[in-house]
Biotite code that builds the C-alpha atoms (Angstrom):
import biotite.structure as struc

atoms = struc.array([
    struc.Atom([0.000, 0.000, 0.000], chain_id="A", res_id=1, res_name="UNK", atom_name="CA", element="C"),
    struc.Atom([1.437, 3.211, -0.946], chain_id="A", res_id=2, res_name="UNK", atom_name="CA", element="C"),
    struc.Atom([0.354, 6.216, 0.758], chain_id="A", res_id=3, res_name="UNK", atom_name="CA", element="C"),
    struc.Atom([-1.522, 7.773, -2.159], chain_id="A", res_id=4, res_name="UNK", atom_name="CA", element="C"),
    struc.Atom([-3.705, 4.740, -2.151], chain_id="A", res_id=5, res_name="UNK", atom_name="CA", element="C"),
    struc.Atom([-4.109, 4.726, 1.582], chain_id="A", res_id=6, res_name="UNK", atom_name="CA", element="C"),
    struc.Atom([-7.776, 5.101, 3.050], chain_id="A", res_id=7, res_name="UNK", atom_name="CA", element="C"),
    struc.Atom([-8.335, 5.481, 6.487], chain_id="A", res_id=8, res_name="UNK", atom_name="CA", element="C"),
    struc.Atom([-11.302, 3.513, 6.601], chain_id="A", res_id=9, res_name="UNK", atom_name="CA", element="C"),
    struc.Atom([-12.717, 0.844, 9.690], chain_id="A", res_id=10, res_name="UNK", atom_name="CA", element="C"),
    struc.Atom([-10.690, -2.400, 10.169], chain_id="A", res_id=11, res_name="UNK", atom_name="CA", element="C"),
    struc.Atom([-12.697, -5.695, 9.576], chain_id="A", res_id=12, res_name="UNK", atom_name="CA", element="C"),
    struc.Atom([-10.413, -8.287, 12.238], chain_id="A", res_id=13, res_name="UNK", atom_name="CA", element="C"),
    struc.Atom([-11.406, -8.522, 15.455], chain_id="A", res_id=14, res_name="UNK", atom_name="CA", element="C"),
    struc.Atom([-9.703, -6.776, 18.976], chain_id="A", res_id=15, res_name="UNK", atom_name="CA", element="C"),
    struc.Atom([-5.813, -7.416, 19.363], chain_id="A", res_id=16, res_name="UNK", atom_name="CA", element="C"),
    struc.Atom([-4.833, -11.003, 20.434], chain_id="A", res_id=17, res_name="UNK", atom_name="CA", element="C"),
    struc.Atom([-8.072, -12.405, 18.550], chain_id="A", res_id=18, res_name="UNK", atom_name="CA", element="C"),
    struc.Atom([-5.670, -14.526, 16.637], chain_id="A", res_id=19, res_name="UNK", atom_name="CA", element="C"),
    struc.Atom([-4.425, -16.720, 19.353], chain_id="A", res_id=20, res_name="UNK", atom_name="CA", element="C"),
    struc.Atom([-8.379, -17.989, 19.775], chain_id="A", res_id=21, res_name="UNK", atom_name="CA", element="C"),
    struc.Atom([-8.551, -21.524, 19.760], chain_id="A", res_id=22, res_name="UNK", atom_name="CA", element="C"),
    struc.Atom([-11.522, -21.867, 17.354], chain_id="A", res_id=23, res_name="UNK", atom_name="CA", element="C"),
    struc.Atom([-10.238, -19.028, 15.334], chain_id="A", res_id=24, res_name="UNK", atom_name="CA", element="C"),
    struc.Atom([-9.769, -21.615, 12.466], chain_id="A", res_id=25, res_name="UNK", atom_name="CA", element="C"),
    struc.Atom([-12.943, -23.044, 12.450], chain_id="A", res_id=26, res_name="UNK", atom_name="CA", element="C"),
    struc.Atom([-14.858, -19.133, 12.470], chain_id="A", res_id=27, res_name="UNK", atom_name="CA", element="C"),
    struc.Atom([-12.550, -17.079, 11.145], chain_id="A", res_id=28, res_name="UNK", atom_name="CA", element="C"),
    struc.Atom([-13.411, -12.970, 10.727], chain_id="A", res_id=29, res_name="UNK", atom_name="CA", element="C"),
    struc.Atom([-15.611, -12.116, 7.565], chain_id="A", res_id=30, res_name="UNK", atom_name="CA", element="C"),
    struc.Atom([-13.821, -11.978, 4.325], chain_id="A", res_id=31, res_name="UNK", atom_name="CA", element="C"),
    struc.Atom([-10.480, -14.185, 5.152], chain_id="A", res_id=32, res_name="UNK", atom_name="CA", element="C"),
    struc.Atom([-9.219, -17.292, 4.226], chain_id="A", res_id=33, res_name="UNK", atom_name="CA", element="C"),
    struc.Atom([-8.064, -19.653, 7.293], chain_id="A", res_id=34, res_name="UNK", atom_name="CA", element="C"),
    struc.Atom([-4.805, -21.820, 6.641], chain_id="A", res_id=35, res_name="UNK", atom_name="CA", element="C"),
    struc.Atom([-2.300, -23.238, 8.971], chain_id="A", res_id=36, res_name="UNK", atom_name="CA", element="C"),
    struc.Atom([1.367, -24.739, 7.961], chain_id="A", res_id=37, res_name="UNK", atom_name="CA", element="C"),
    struc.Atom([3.830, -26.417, 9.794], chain_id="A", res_id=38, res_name="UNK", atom_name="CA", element="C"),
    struc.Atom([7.277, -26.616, 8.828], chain_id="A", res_id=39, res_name="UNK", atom_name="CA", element="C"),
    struc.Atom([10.273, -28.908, 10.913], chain_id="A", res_id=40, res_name="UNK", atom_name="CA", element="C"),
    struc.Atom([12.818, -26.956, 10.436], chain_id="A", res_id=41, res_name="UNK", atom_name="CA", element="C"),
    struc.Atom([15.122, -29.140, 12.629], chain_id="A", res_id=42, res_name="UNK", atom_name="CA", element="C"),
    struc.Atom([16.970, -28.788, 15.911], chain_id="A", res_id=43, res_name="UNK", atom_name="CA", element="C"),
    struc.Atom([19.707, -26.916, 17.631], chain_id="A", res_id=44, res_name="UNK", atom_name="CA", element="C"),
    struc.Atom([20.544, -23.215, 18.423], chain_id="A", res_id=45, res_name="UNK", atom_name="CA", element="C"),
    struc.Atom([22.732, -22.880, 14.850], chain_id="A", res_id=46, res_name="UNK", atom_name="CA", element="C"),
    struc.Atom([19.551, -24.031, 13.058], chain_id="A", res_id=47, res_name="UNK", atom_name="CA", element="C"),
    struc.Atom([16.949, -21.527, 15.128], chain_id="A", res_id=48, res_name="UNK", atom_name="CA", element="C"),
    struc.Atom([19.823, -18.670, 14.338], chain_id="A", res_id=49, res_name="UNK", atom_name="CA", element="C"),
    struc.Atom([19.774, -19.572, 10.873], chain_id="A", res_id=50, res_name="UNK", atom_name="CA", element="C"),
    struc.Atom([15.952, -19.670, 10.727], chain_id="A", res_id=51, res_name="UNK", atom_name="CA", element="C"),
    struc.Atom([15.383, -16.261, 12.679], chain_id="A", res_id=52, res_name="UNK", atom_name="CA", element="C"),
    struc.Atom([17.952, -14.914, 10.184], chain_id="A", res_id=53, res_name="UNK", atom_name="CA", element="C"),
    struc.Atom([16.307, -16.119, 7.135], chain_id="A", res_id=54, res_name="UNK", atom_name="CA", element="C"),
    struc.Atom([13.003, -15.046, 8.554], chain_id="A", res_id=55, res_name="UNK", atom_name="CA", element="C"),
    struc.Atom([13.883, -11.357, 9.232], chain_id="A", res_id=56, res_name="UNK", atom_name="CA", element="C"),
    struc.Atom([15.951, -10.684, 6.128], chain_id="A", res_id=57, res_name="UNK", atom_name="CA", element="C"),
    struc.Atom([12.827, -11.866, 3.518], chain_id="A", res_id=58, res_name="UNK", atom_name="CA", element="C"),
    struc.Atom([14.363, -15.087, 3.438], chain_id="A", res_id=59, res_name="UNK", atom_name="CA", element="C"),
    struc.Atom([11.172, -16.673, 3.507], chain_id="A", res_id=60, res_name="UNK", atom_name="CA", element="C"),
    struc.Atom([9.424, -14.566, 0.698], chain_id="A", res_id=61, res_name="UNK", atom_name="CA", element="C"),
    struc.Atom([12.340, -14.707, -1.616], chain_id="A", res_id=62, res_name="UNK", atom_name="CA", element="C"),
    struc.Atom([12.351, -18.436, -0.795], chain_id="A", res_id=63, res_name="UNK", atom_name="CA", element="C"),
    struc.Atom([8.563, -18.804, -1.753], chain_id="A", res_id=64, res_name="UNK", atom_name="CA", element="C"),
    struc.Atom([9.842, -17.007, -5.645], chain_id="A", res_id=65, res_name="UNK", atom_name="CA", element="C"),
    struc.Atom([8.388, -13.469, -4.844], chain_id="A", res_id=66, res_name="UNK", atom_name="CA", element="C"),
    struc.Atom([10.800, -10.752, -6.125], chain_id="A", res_id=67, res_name="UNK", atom_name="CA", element="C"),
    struc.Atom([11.666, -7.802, -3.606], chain_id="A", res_id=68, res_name="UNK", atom_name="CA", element="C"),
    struc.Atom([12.469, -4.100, -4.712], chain_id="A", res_id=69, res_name="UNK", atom_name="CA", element="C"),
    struc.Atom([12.946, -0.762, -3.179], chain_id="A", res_id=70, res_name="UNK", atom_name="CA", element="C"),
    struc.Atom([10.448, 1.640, -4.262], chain_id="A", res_id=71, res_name="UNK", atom_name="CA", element="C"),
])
């Protein structure tokens, strides 16, 4: 979203920390799509490093084939 297309308009999800409901998969807010994954990604502090480091550089989306610029 780029600020010229912003609209400050009502949010549809519910409170904060509605997410971690237990049946939050089985009645999920209006208009969304549930889905849970699971990945093992092993064991060991070099592999939950490596992870954490993948995860916050766009690892994961780069990983998945999705192209990142700067705008």
């Amino acid at each position: 979203m780029r600020r010229g297309t912003f609209r400050d308009e009502t949010v549809d999800y519910a409170a904060v920390g509605a997410t971690q409901a237990s049946d939050l998969l089985q009645y999920p807010p209006e208009r969304s799509i549930p889905a849970a994954e699971a990945w093992r990604l092993g064991s060991g502090e070099d592999r939950f490093r490596t992870a954490g480091e993948a995860l916050l550089s766009w690892g994961a989306q780069r990983g998945a084939g999705l192209e990142l610029e700067d705008v």
